[in-house]
Biopython code that builds the backbone (N, CA, C, O; Angstrom):
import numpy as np
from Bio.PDB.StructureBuilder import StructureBuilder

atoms = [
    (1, "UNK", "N", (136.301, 103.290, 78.153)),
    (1, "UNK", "CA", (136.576, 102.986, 76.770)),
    (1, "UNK", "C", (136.900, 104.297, 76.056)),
    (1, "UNK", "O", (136.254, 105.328, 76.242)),
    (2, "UNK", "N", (137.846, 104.201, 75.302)),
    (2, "UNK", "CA", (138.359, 105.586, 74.513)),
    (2, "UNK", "C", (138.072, 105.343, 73.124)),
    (2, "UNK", "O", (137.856, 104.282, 72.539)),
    (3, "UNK", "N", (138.120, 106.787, 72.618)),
    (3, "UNK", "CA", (137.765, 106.544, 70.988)),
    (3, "UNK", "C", (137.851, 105.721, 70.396)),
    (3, "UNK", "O", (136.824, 105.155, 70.019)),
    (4, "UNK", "N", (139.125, 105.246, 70.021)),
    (4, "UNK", "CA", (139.873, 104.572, 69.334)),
    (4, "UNK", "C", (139.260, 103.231, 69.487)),
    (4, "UNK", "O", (139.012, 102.552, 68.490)),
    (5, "UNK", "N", (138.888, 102.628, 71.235)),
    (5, "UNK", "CA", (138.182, 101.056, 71.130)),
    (5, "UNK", "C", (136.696, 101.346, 70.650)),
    (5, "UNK", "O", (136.053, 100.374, 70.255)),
    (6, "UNK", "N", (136.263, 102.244, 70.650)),
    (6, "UNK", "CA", (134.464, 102.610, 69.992)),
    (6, "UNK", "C", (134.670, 102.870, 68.334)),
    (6, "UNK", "O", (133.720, 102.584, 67.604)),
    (7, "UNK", "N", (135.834, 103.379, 67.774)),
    (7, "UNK", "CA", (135.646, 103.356, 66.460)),
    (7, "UNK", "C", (136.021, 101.385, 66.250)),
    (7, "UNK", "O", (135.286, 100.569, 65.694)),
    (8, "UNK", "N", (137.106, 101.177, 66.780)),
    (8, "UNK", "CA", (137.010, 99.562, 66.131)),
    (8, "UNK", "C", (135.636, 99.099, 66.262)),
    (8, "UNK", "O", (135.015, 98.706, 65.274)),
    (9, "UNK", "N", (135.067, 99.129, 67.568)),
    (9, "UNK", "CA", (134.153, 98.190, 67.497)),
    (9, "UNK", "C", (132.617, 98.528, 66.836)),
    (9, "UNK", "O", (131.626, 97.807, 66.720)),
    (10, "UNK", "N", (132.847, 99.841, 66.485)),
    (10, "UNK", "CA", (131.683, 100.325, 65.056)),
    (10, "UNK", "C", (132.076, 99.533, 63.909)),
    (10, "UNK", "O", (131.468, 98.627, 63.339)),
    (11, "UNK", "N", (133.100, 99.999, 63.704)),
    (11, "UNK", "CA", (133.490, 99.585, 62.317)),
    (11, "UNK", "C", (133.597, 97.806, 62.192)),
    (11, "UNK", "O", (133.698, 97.393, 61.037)),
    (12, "UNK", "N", (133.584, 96.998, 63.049)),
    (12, "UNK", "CA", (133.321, 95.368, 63.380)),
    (12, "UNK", "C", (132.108, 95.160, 63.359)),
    (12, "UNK", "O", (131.656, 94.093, 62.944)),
    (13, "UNK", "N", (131.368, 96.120, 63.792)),
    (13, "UNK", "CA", (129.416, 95.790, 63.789)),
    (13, "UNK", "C", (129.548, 96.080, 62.872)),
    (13, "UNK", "O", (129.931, 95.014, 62.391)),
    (14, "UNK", "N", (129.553, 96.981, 61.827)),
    (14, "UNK", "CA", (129.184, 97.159, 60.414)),
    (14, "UNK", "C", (129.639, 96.216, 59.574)),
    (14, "UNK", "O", (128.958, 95.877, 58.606)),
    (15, "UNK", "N", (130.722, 95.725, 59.805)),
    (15, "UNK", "CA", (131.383, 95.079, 58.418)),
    (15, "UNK", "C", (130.657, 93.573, 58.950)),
    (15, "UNK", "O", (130.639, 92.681, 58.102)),
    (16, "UNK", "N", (130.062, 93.264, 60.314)),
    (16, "UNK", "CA", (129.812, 91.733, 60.258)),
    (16, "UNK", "C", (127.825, 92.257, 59.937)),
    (16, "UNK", "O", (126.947, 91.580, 59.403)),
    (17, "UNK", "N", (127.763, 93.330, 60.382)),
    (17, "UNK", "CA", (126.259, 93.219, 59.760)),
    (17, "UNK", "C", (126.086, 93.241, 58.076)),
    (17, "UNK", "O", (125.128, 92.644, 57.587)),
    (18, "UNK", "N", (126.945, 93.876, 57.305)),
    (18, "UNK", "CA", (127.343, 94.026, 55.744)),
    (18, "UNK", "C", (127.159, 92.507, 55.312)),
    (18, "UNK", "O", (126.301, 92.125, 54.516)),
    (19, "UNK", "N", (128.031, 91.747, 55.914)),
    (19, "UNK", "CA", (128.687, 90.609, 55.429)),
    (19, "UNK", "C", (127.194, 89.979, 56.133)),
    (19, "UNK", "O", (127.099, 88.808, 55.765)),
    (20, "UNK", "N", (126.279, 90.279, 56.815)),
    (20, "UNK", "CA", (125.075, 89.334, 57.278)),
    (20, "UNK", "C", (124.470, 89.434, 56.007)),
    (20, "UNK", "O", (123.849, 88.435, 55.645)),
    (21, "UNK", "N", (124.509, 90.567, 55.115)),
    (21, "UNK", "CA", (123.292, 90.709, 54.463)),
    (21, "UNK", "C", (124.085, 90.443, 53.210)),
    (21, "UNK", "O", (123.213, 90.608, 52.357)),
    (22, "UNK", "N", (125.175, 90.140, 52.568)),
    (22, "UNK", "CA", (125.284, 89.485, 51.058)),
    (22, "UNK", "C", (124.943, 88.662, 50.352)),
    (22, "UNK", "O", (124.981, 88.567, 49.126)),
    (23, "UNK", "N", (124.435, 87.740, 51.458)),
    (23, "UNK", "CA", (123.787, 86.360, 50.714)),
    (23, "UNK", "C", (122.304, 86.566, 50.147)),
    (23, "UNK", "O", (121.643, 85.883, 49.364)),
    (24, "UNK", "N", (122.003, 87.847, 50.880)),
    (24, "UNK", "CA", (120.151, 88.126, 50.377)),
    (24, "UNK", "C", (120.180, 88.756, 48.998)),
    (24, "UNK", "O", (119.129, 88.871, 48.367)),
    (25, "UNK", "N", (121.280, 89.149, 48.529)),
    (25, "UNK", "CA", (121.639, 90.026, 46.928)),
    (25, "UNK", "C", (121.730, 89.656, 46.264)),
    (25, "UNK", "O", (121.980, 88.452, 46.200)),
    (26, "UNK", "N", (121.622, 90.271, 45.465)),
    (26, "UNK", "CA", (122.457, 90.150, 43.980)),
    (26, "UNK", "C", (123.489, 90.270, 44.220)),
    (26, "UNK", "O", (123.918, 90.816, 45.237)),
    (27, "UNK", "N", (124.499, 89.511, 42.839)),
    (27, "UNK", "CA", (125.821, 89.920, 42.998)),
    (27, "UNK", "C", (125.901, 91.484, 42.449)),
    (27, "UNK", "O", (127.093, 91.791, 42.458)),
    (28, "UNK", "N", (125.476, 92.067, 42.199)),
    (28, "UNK", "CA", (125.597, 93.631, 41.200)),
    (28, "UNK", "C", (125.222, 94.421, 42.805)),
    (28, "UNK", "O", (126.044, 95.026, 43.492)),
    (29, "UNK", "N", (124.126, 94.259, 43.051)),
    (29, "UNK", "CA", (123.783, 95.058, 44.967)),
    (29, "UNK", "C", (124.804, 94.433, 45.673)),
    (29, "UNK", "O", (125.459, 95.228, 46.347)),
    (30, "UNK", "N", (125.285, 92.856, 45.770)),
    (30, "UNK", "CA", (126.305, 92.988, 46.430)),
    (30, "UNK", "C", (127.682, 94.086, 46.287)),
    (30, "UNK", "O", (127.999, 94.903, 47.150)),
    (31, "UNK", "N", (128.173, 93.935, 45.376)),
    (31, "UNK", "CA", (129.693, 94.459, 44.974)),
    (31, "UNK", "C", (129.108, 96.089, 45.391)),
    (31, "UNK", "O", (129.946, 96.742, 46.013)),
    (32, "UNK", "N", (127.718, 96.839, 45.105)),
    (32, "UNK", "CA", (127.905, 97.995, 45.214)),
    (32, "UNK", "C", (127.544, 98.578, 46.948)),
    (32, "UNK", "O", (127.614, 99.679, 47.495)),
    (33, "UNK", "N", (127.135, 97.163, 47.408)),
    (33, "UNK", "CA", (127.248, 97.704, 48.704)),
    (33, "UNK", "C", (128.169, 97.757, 49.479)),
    (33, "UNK", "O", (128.270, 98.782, 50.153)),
    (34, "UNK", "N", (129.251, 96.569, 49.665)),
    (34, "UNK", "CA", (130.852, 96.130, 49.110)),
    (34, "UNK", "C", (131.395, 97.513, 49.182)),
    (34, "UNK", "O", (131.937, 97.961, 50.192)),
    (35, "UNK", "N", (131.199, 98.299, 47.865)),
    (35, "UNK", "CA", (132.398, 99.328, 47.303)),
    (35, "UNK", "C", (131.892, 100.712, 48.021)),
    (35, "UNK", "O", (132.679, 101.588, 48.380)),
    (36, "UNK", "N", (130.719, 100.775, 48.153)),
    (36, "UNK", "CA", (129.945, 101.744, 49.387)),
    (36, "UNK", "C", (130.593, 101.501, 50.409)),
    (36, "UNK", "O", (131.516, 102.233, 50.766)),
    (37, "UNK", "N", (130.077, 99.983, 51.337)),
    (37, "UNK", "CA", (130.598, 100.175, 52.623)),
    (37, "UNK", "C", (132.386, 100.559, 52.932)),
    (37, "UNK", "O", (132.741, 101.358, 53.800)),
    (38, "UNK", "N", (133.205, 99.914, 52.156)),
    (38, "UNK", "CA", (134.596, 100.148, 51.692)),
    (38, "UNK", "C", (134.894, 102.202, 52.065)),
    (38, "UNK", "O", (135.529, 102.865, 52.885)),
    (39, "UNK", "N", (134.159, 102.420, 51.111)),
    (39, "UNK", "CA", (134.506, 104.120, 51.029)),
    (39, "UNK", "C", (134.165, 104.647, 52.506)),
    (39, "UNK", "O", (135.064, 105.314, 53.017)),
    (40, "UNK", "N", (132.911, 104.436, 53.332)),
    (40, "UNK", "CA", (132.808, 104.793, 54.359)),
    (40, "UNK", "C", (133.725, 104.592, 55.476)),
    (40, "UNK", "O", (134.001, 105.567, 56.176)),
    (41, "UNK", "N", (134.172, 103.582, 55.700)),
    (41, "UNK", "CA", (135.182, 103.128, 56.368)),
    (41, "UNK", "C", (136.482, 103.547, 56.008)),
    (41, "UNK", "O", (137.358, 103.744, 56.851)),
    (42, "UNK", "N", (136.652, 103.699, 54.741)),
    (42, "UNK", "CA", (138.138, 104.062, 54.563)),
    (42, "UNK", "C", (138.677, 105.815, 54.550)),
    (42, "UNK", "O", (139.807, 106.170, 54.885)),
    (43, "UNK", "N", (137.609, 106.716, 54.096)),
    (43, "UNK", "CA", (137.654, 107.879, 54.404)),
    (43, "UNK", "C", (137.274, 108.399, 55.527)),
    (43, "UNK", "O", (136.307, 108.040, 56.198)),
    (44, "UNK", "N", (138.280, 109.548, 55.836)),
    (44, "UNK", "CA", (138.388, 109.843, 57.205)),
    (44, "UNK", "C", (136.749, 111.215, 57.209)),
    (44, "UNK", "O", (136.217, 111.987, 56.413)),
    (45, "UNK", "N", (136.603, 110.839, 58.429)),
    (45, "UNK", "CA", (135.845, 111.295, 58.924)),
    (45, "UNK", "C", (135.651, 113.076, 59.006)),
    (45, "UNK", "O", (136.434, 113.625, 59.781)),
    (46, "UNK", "N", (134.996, 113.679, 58.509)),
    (46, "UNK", "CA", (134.612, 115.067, 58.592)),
    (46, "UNK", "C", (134.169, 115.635, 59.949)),
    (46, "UNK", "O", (132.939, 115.667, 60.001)),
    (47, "UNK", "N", (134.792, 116.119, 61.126)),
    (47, "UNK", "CA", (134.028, 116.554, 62.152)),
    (47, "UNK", "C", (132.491, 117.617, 61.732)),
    (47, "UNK", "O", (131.699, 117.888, 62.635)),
    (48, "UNK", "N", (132.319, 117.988, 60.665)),
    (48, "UNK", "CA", (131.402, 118.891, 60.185)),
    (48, "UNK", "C", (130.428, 118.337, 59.804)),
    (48, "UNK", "O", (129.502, 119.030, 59.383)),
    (49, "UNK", "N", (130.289, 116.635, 59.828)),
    (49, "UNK", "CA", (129.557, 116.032, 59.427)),
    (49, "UNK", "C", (128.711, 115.431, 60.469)),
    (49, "UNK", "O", (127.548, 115.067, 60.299)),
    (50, "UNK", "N", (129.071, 115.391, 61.052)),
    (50, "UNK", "CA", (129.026, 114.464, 62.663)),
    (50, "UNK", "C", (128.117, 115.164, 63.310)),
    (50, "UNK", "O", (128.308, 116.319, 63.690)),
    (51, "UNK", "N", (126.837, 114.380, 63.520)),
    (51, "UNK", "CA", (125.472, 115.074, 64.559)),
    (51, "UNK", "C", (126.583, 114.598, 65.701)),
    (51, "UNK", "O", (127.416, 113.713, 65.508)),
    (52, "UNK", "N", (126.347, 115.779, 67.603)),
    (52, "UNK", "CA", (126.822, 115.554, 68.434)),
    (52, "UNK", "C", (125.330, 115.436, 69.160)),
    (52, "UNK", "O", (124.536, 116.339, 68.894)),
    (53, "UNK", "N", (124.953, 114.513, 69.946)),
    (53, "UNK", "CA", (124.188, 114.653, 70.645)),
    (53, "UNK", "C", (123.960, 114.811, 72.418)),
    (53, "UNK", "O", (124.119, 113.970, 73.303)),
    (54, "UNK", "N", (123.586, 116.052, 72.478)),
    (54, "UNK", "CA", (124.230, 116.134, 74.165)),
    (54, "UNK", "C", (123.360, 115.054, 74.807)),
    (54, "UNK", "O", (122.438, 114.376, 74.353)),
    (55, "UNK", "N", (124.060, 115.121, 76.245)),
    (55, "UNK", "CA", (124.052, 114.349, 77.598)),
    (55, "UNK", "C", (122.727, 115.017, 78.170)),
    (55, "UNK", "O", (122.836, 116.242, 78.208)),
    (56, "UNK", "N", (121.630, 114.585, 78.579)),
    (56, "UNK", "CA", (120.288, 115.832, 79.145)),
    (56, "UNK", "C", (120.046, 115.294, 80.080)),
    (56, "UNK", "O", (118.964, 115.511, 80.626)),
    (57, "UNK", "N", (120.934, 114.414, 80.602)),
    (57, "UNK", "CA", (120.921, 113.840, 81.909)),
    (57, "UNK", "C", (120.772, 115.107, 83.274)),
    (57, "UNK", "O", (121.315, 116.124, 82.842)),
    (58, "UNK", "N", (120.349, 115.306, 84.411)),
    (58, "UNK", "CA", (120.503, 116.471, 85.020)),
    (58, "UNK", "C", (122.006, 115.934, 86.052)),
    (58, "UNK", "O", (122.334, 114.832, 86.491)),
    (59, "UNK", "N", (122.560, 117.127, 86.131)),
    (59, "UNK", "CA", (123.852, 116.816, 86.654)),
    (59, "UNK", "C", (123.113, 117.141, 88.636)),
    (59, "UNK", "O", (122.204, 117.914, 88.937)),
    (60, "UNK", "N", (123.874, 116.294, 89.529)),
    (60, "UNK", "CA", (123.477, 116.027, 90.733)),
    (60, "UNK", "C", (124.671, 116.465, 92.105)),
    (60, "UNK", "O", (124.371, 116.245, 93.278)),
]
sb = StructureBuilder()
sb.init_structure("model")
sb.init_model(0)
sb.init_chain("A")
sb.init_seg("    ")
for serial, (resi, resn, name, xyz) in enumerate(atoms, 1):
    if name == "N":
        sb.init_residue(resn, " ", resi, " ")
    sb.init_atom(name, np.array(xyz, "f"), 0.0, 1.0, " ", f" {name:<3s}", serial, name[0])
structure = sb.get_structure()
C-alpha cells in the first residue's frame, strides 16, 4: 500500500467517525466540529508537524 491509498483511507475513517458522532451534538458543536474537521483535511500537511515513529523491530 502506498501513501496516497493510506492518506484516503485516513481521511474515510475520520470523516465516517465525524459523521458517527453528529447526532450526539448540538447543532452549534456540530457545525464547529464540521468546520474544524473540514480545515484539517483540506490543508496540506506540514512535514514539521508530523511525529515519525521508528520501526524497533530488530532487523534479522
Amino acid at each position: 500500500m502506498n501513501y496516497e491509498d493510506c492518506m484516503k483511507i485516513t481521511i474515510n475513517d475520520s470523516i465516517a467517525d465525524v459523521l458517527d458522532r453528529l447526532p450526539q451534538l448540538s447543532a452549534e458543536d456540530r457545525w464547529a466540529l464540521l468546520v474544524e474537521h473540514l480545515e484539517n483535511v483540506a490543508t496540506e500537511v506540514d512535514m514539521d508537524d508530523v511525529l515519525m515513529v521508528p520501526n524497533f523491530q530488530k532487523e534479522q
